[in-house]
C-alpha positions in Angstrom: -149.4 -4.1 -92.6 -148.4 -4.4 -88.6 -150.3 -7.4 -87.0 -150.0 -6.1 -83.9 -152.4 -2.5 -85.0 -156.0 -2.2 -85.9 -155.7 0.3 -89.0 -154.9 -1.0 -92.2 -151.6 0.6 -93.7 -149.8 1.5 -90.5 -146.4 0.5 -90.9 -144.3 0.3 -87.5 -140.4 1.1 -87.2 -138.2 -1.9 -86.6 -137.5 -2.6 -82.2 -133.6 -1.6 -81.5 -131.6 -4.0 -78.9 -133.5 -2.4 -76.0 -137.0 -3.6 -77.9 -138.1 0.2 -77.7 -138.9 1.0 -80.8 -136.6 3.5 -82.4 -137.8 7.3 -82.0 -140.5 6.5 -80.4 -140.3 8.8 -77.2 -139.6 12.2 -78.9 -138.2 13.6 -75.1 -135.1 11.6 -76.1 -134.9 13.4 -78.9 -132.3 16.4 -78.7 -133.9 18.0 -81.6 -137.5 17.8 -80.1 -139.9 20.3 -79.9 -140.2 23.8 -81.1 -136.6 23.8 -81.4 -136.4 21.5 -84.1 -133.8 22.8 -87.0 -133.9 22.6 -90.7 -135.6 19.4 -91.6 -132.7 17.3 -93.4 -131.7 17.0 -97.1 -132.8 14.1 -98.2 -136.2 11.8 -98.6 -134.6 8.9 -96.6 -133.2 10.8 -93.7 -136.5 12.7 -93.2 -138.5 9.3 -94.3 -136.4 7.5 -91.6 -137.3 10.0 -88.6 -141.5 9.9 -89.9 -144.2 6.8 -89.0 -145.3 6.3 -92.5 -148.9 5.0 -92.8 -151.2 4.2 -95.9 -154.7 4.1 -96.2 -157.2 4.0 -98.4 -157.8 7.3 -100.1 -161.3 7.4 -101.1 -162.8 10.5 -102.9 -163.3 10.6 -106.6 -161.0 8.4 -108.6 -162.9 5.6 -109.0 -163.1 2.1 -108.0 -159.4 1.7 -108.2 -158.8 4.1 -105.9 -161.4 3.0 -103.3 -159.5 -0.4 -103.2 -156.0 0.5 -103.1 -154.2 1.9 -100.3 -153.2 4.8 -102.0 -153.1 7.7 -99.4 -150.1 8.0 -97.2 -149.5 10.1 -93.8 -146.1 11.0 -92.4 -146.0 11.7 -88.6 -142.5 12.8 -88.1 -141.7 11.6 -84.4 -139.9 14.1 -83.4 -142.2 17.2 -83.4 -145.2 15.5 -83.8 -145.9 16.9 -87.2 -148.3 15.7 -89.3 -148.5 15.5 -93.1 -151.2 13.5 -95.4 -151.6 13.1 -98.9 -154.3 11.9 -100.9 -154.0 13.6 -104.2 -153.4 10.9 -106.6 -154.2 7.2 -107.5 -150.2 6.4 -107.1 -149.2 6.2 -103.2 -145.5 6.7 -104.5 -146.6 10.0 -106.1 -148.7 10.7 -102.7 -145.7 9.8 -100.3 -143.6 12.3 -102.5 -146.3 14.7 -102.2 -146.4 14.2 -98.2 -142.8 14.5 -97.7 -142.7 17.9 -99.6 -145.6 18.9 -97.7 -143.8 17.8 -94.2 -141.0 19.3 -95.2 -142.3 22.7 -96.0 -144.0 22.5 -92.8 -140.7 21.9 -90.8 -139.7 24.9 -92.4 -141.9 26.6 -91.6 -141.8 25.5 -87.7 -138.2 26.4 -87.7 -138.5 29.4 -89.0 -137.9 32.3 -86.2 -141.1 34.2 -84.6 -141.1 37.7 -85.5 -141.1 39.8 -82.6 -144.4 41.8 -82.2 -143.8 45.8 -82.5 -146.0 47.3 -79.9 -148.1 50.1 -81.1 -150.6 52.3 -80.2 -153.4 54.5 -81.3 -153.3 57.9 -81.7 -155.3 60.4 -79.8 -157.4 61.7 -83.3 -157.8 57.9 -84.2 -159.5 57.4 -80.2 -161.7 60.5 -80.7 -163.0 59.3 -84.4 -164.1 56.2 -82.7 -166.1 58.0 -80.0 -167.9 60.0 -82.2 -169.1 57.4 -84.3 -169.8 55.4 -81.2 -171.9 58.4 -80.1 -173.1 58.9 -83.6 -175.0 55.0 -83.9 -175.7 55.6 -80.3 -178.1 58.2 -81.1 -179.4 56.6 -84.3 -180.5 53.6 -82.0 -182.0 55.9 -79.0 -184.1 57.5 -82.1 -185.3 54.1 -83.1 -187.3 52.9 -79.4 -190.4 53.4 -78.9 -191.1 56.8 -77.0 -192.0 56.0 -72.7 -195.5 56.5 -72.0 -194.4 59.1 -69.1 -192.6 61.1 -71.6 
């Protein structure tokens, strides 16, 4: 546990010689933002560029799993990606189960927009749409109550 936070759990990565923590502004980052590639290979390389933070999971489970901090969240520093787990009574189970989740969404994130292929409708497709516009129209005119000067 960091003395220096309020939450429980919330580990802190170590001060370098400038005593900035490391990563901690992701502009320094080359790989920040949307930008961000592949997420890398291995648990510890993706472990070492996440906060890591535990809490207590809560939920069904039992009394054990009220106590314990069992639940872990990885915020990966550099895109500002999010992943929690919470799933089981083992926080080394959950942290595996976060860093697959971060992982897929890093993927995902990386993965290249696809461009949008403009389209338009077609002239019958316009006209079908008026006439049933026309159509409920009438329906609803038939519905009011008749005016008194009719």
């Amino acid at each position: 546990m960091n003395p220096d936070s309020d939450r429980p759990g919330e580990t802190t990565r170590p001060a370098d010689e400038d005593g900035k923590s490391a990563g901690s502004d992701p502009a320094d980052d080359s790989t920040s933002g949307a930008r961000y590639g592949e997420p890398p290979a291995d648990d510890e390389t993706l472990l070492a560029e996440c906060r890591v933070e535990t809490f207590r999971a809560g939920g069904p489970g039992g009394q054990h799993q009220n106590v314990t901090e069992s639940g872990v969240r990885l915020t990966h520093l550099p895109t500002g990606v999010v992943a929690t787990a919470r799933d089981s009574r083992s926080q080394h189970r959950n942290r595996k189960t976060a860093l697959a989740r971060l992982r897929a969404a890093l993927k995902e994130r990386a993965r290249p927009e696809k461009p949008r292929k403009p389209t338009r409708v077609p002239e019958r497709e316009k006209r079908r749409r008026l006439e049933s516009k026309r159509r409920r129209s009438d329906v609803k005119r038939k519905r009011r109550k008749p005016d008194p000067e009719e």
